[in-house]
C-alpha positions in Angstrom: -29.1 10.1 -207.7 -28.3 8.0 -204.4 -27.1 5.0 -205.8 -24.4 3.7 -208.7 -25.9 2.9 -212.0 -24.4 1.0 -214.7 -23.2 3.8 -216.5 -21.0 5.0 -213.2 -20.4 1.3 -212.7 -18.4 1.1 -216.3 -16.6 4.5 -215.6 -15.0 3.1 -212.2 -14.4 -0.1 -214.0 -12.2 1.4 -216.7 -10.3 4.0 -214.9 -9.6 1.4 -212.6 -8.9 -0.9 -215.8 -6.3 2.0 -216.6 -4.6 1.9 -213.2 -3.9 -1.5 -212.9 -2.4 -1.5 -216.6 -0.3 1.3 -215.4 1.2 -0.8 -213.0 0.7 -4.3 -214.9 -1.0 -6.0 -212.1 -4.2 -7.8 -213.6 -7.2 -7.2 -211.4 -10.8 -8.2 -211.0 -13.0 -5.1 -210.5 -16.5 -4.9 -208.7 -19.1 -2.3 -208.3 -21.8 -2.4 -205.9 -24.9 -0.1 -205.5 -26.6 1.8 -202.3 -28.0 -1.6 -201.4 -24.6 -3.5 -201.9 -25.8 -5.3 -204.7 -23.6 -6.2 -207.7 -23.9 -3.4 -210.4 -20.5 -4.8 -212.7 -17.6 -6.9 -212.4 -14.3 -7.5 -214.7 -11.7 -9.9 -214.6 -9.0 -8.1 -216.8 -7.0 -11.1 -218.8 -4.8 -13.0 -216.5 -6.6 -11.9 -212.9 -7.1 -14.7 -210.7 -10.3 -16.3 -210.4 -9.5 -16.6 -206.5 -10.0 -13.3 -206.5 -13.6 -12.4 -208.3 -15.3 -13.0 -204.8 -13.0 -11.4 -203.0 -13.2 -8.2 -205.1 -16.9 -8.2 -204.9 -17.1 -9.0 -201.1 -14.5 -5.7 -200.8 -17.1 -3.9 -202.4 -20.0 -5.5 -200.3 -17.8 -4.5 -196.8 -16.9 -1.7 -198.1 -20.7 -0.4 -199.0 -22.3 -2.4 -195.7 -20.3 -0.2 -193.6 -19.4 3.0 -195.5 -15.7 2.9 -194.9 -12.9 1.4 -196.9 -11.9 -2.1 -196.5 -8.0 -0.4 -195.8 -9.4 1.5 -192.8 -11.8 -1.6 -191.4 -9.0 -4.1 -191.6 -6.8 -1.3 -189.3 -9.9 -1.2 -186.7 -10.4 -4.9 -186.6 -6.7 -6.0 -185.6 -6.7 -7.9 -181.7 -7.6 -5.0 -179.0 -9.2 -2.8 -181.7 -12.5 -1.9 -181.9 -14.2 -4.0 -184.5 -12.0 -7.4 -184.1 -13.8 -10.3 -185.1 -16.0 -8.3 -187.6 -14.5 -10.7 -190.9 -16.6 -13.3 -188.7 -19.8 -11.8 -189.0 -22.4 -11.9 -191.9 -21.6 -15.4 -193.5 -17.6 -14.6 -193.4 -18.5 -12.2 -196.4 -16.9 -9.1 -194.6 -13.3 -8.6 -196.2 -10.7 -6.6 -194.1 -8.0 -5.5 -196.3 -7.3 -3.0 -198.8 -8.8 -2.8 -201.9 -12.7 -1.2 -200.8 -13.2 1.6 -201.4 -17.0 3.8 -200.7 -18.4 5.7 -203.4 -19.5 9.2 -202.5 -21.6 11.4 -204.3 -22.3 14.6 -203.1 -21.4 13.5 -199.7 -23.6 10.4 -199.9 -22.0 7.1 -200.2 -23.8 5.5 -203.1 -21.9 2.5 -203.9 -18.4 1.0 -203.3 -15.6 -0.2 -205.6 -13.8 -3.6 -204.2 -10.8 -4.7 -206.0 -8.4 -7.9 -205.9 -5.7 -9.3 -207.5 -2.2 -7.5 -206.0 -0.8 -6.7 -203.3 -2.9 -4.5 -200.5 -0.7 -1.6 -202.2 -1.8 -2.2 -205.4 -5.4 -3.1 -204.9 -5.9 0.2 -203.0 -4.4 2.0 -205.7 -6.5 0.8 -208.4 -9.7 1.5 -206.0 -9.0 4.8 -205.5 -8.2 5.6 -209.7 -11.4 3.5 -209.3 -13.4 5.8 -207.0 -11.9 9.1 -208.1 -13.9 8.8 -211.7 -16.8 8.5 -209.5 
């Protein structure tokens, strides 16, 4: 399959559910498809609502340009290669942790965006996100 269904969607969702309860940081979750397109999104009790767009836009960078949000925020800093890049594309592109790519088979497939904590934290429930995947 080259793309995230709903099914995959809801098992990234709760292991990432999991992670964030582990660490009690309430967090909004989104999964997007091949395409980028919104497949599922949770707000676990207590998340902020600042951060449903940001989680999904995580996911949309993330999948746009098959690397994790972590990673592009690093490449984007003054005299780096991709500076400027959270300018492009409507000011949709996130750069900071918390995107993560979904691969299948070596494919990226989807992407995971999550917001709510710190960078630490959202890049920690991404990857318990993306490793159920």
């Amino acid at each position: 399959m080259s793309t995230v269904n709903l099914e995959d969607a809801r098992r990234v969702i709760a292991a990432a559910e999991k992670k964030a309860t582990e660490i009690g940081q309430p967090m909004n979750i989104a999964v997007v498809d091949s395409g980028g397109n919104l497949v599922a999104h949770v707000r676990q009790d207590g998340a902020w609502i600042g951060s449903v767009n940001i989680s999904i836009n995580k996911a949309w960078t993330s999948k746009a340009f098959d690397i994790s949000t972590k990673d592009l925020g690093d490449n984007s800093q003054p005299t780096q290669q991709f500076f400027g890049i959270q300018n492009t594309n409507g000011g949709k592109v996130a750069i900071f942790a918390g995107g993560i790519p979904l691969v299948r088979d070596g494919v990226v497939v989807g992407a995971v965006g999550v917001s709510g904590g710190s960078g630490e934290q959202d890049q920690s429930v991404a990857e318990a996100g993306a490793a159920a995947l």
